[in-house]
C-alpha positions in Angstrom: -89.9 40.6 21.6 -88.3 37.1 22.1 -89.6 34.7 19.8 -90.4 32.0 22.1 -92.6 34.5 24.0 -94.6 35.5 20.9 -97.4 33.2 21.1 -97.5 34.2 25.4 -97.6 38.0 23.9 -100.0 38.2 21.7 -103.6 37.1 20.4 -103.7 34.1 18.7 -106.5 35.7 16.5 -105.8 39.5 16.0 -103.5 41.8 17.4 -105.6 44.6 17.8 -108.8 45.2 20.1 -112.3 44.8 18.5 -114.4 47.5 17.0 -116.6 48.8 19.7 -115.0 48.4 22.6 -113.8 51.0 25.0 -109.6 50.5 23.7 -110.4 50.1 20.4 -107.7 50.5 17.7 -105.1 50.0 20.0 -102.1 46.9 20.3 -103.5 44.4 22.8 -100.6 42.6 25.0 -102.1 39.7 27.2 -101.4 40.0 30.8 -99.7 36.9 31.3 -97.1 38.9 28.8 -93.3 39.1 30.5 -93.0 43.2 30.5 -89.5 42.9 30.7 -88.0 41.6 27.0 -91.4 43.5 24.9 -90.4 46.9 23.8 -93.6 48.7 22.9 -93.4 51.5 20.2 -96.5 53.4 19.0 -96.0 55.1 15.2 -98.4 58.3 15.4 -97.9 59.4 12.1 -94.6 62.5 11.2 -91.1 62.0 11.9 -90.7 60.8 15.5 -87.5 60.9 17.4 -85.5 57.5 18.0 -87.2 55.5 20.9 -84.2 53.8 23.0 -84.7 50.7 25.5 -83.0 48.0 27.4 -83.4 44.5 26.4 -83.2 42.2 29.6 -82.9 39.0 28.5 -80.8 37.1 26.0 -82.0 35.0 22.6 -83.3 35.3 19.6 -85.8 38.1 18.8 -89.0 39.2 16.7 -90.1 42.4 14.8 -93.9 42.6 14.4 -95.7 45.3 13.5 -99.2 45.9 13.5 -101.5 48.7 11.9 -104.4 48.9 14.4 -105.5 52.8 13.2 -108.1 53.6 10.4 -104.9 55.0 8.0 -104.8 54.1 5.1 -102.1 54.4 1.9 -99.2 55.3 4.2 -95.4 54.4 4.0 -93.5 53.5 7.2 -89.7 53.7 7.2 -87.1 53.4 10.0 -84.1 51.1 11.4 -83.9 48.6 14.2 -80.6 48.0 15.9 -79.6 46.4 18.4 -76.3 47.0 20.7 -75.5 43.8 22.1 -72.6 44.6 25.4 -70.0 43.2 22.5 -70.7 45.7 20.2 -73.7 45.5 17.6 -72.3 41.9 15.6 -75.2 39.7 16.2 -74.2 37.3 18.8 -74.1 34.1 16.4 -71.7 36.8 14.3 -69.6 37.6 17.1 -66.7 35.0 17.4 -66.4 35.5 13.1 -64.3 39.0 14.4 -61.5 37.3 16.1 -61.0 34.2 13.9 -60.9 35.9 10.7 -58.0 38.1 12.7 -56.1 34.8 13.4 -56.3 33.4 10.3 -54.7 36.5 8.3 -51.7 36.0 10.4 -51.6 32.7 9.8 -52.0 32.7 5.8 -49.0 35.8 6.2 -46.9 33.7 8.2 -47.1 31.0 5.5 -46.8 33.0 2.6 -43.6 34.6 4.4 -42.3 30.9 5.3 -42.8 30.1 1.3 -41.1 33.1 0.0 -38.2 32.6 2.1 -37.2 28.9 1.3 -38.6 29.5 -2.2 -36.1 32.3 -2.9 -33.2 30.5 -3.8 -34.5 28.7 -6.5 -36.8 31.2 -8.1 -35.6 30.5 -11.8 -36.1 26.9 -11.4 -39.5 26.1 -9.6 -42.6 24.4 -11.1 -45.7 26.4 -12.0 -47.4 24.9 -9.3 -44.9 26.0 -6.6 -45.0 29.4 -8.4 -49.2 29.8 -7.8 -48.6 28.0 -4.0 -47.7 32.2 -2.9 -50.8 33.6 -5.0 -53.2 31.5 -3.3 -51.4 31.7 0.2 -51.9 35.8 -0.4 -54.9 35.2 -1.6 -56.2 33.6 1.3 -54.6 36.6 3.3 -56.9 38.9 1.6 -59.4 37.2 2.5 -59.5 36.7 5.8 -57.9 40.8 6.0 -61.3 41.5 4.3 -63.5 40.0 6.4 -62.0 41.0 9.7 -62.5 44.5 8.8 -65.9 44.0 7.7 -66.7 42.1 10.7 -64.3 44.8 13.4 -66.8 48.0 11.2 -69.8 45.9 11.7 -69.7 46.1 15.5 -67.8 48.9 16.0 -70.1 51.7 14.4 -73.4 49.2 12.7 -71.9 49.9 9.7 -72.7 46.7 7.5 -70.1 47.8 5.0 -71.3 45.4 1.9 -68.1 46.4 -0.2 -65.6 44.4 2.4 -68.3 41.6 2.1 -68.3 40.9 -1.8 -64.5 41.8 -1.7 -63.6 39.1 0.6 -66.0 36.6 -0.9 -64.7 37.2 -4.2 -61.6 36.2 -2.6 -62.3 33.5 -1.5 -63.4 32.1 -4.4 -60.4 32.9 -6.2 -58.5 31.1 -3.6 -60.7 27.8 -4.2 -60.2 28.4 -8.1 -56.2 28.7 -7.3 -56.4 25.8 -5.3 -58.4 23.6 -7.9 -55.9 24.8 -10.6 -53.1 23.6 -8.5 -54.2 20.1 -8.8 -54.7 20.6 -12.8 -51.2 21.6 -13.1 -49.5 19.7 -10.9 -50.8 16.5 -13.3 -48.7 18.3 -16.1 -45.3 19.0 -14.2 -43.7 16.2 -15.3 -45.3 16.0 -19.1 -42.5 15.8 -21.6 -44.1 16.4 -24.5 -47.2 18.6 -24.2 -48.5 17.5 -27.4 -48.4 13.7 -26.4 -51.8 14.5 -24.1 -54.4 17.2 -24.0 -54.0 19.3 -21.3 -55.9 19.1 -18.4 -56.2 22.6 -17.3 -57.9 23.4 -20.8 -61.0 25.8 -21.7 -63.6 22.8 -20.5 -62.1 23.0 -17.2 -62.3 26.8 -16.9 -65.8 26.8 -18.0 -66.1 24.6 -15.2 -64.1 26.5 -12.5 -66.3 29.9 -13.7 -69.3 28.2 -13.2 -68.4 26.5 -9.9 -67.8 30.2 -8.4 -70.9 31.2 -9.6 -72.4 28.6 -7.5 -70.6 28.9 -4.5 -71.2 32.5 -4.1 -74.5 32.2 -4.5 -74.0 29.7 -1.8 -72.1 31.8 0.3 -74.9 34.9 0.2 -77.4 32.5 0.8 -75.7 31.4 4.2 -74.3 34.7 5.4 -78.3 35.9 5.3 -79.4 32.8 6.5 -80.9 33.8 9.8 -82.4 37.1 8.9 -84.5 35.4 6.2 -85.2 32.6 8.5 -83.8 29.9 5.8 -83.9 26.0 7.0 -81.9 23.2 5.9 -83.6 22.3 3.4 -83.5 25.6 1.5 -79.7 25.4 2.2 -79.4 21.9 0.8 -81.4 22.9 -2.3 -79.1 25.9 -2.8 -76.0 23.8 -2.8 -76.6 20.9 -4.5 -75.0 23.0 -7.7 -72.0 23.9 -5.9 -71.6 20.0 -4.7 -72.1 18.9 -7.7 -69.6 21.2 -9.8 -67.3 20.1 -6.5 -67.3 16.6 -7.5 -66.3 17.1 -11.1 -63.3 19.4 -10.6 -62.3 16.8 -8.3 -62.9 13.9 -10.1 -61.6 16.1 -13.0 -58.4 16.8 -10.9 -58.0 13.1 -9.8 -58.0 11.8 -12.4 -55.5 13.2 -14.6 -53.0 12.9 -11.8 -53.8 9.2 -12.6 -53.0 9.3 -15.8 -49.8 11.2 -16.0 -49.2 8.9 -12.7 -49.4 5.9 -14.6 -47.5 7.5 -17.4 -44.7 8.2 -15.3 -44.8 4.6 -14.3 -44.6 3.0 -17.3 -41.4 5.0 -17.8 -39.6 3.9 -14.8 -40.1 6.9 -13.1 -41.0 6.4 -9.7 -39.9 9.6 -7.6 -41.6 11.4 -10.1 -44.5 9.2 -9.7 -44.4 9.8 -5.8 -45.1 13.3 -5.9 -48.0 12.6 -8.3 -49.7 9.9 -5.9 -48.8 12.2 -2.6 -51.1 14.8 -4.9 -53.9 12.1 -5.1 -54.2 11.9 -2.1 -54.3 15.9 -0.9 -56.9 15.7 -3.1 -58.8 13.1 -1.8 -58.6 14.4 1.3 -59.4 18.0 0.6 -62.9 16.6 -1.3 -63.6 14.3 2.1 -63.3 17.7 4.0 -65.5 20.0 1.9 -68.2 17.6 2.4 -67.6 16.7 5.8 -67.5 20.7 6.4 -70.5 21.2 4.0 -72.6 18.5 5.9 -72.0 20.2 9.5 -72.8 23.8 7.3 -76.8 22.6 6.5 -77.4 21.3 10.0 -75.4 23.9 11.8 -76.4 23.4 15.7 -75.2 26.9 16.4 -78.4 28.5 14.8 -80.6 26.8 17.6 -82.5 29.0 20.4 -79.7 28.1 23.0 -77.7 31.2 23.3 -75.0 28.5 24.7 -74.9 26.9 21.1 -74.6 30.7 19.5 -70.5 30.0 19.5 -70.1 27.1 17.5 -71.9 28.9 14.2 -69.1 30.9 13.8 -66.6 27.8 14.0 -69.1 25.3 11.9 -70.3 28.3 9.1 -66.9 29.7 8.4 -63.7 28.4 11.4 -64.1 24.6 9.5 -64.2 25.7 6.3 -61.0 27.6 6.8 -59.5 25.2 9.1 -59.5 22.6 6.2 -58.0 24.7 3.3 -55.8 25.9 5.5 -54.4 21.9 6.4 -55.0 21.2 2.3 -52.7 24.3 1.5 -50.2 23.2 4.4 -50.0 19.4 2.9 -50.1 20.6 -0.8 -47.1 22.8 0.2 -45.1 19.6 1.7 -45.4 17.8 -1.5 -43.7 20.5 -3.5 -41.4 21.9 -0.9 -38.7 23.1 -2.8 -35.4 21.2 -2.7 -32.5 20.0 -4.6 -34.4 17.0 -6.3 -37.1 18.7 -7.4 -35.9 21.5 -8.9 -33.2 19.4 -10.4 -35.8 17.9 -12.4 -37.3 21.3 -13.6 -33.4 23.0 -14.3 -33.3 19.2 -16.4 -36.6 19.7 -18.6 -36.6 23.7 -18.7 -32.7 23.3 -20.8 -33.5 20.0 -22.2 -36.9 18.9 -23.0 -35.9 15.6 -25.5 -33.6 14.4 -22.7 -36.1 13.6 -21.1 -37.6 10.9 -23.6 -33.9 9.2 -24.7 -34.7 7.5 -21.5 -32.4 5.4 -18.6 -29.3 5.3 -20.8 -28.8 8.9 -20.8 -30.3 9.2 -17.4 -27.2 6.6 -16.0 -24.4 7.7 -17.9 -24.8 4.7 -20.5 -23.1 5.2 -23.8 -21.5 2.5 -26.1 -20.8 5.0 -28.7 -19.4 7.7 -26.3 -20.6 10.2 -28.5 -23.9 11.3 -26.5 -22.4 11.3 -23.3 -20.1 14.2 -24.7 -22.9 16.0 -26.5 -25.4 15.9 -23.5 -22.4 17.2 -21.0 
């Protein structure tokens, strides 16, 4: 029955008549009751056959069940679905189909567009343009995953949990990738790797194991959300781990693309330097985004009893999520489109690493002697 019409339904008091009179033992209904969204079904005891009926109005609905017999010491077992004109997807479920859909084609059509204007300089690119394609496919796989766990779902009720846990795992990896990304692209430019510790060290993947851990936990937590009837607070409770491993990967991140920023600086090196700040501040805006998203993701408007507001669930739990690691891929790809410059500076370091530290005199052609002009040529 509709949850709004539960209170209208039944009893407040007891469900079932009182002992001695003439209908005892049986489900009382009040009269005022709307007969046309209650589906009555009486359980006699035996298999029974399944007990169709048409559901007349829209919104969110109740299962109660109520044992108004003498038994005692029994099991009852059984399914309840319902077969919306859609399909059977929930209706808060129902836009997640087509969006997951559009974003595999989009994550393709990048990782096609990054292939082909990567190609030409495959021996010389950065590791951080290398892992650009493995999160773009990753992303693919993703969203691949889910719109066939989603398409199953309302096709045939089949809640296939495999494709679930396949594409959440996913996208975690693609979060990992992406977080990485900002680890190493602090260390392109690093000379000697032995002049700093490395920033994408053991510490950090301790802390990029146990930031998946949270967010999946996150991520089963909201995908059941409305079958176990979980509020905001019970969602903000559940992700304040996942926040606050967040925060440190990208503080973590941050701040050694300061450092080797500021390195870079000190050396005269101010293209170089460029591409680091440019990185700062994909960063930035990709942690001003996840909370942003995040916020909208424990209020979530769409989960209200307005069958009007059922849309925007699908957008604000999973379409904004997407939406911004989708623009933080896009401008993290910008800063280290592949070109002449850049992978001038990776063909320079890959054949010779101490060039790099003689400094501007070999960089401008600057040689009294004459002698290391001929030897660096």
């Amino acid at each position: 029955l509709p949850q709004a019409d539960f209170d209208a339904t039944f009893h407040s008091r007891s469900f079932c008549s009182p002992r001695g009179a003439s209908d005892a033992s049986k489900l009382t209904v009040r009269e005022t009751a709307s007969g046309d969204a209650v589906v009555l079904h009486a359980i006699s005891g035996g298999s029974m056959k399944p007990h169709e009926d048409a559901l007349r109005r829209s919104g969110v609905y109740v299962l109660a069940a109520a044992n108004c017999g003498n038994l005692t010491g029994f099991k009852v077992s059984g399914t309840v679905s319902v077969r919306n004109p859609h399909g059977f997807l929930p209706g808060v479920d129902y836009s997640k189909k087509d969006m997951y859909g559009l974003f595999f084609l989009v994550y393709l059509t990048i990782s096609l567009v990054w292939i082909r204007c990567s190609h030409r300089w495959m021996g010389r690119l950065f590791m951080v343009q290398r892992s650009m394609l493995w999160v773009c496919l990753t992303a693919a796989s993703e969203s691949a995953a889910m719109w066939l766990f989603y398409v199953l779902w309302n096709s045939s009720n089949a809640v296939h949990q495999v494709l679930f846990f396949a594409g959440s795992l996913f996208s975690l990896w693609k979060v990992l990738l992406l977080f990485r990304e900002a680890l190493l692209a602090s260390e392109v430019f690093r000379d000697d790797a032995g002049s700093a510790p490395s920033a994408c060290n053991a510490p950090a993947h301790l802390a990029l194991v146990a930031y998946a851990g949270a967010e999946f936990r996150f991520r089963l937590m909201a995908q059941f959300r409305t079958g176990y009837g979980l509020g905001s607070s019970e969602m903000f409770w559940n992700a304040l781990p996942m926040v606050a491993l967040g925060l440190l990967l990208f503080a973590w991140g941050g701040l050694s693309l300061m450092r080797e920023k500021q390195a870079l600086l000190d050396r005269n090196m101010g293209d170089r330097a460029s591409l680091l700040t440019q990185s700062q501040v994909v960063v930035g805006a990709a942690a001003v985004g996840a909370l942003a998203t995040l916020a909208l993701q424990l209020a979530d408007p769409g989960l209200s009893a307005d069958v009007g507001s059922w849309g925007l669930h699908g957008l604000i739990s999973d379409g904004l999520g997407q939406c911004v690691f989708a623009s933080v891929l896009a401008a993290a790809m910008l800063v280290w489109w592949p070109s002449e410059s850049k992978q001038r500076e990776s063909a320079s370091a890959a054949a010779c690493p101490e060039c790099q530290r003689i400094g501007a005199a070999m960089d401008s052609g600057e040689d009294p002697e004459g002698d290391l002009g001929r030897a660096s040529v």
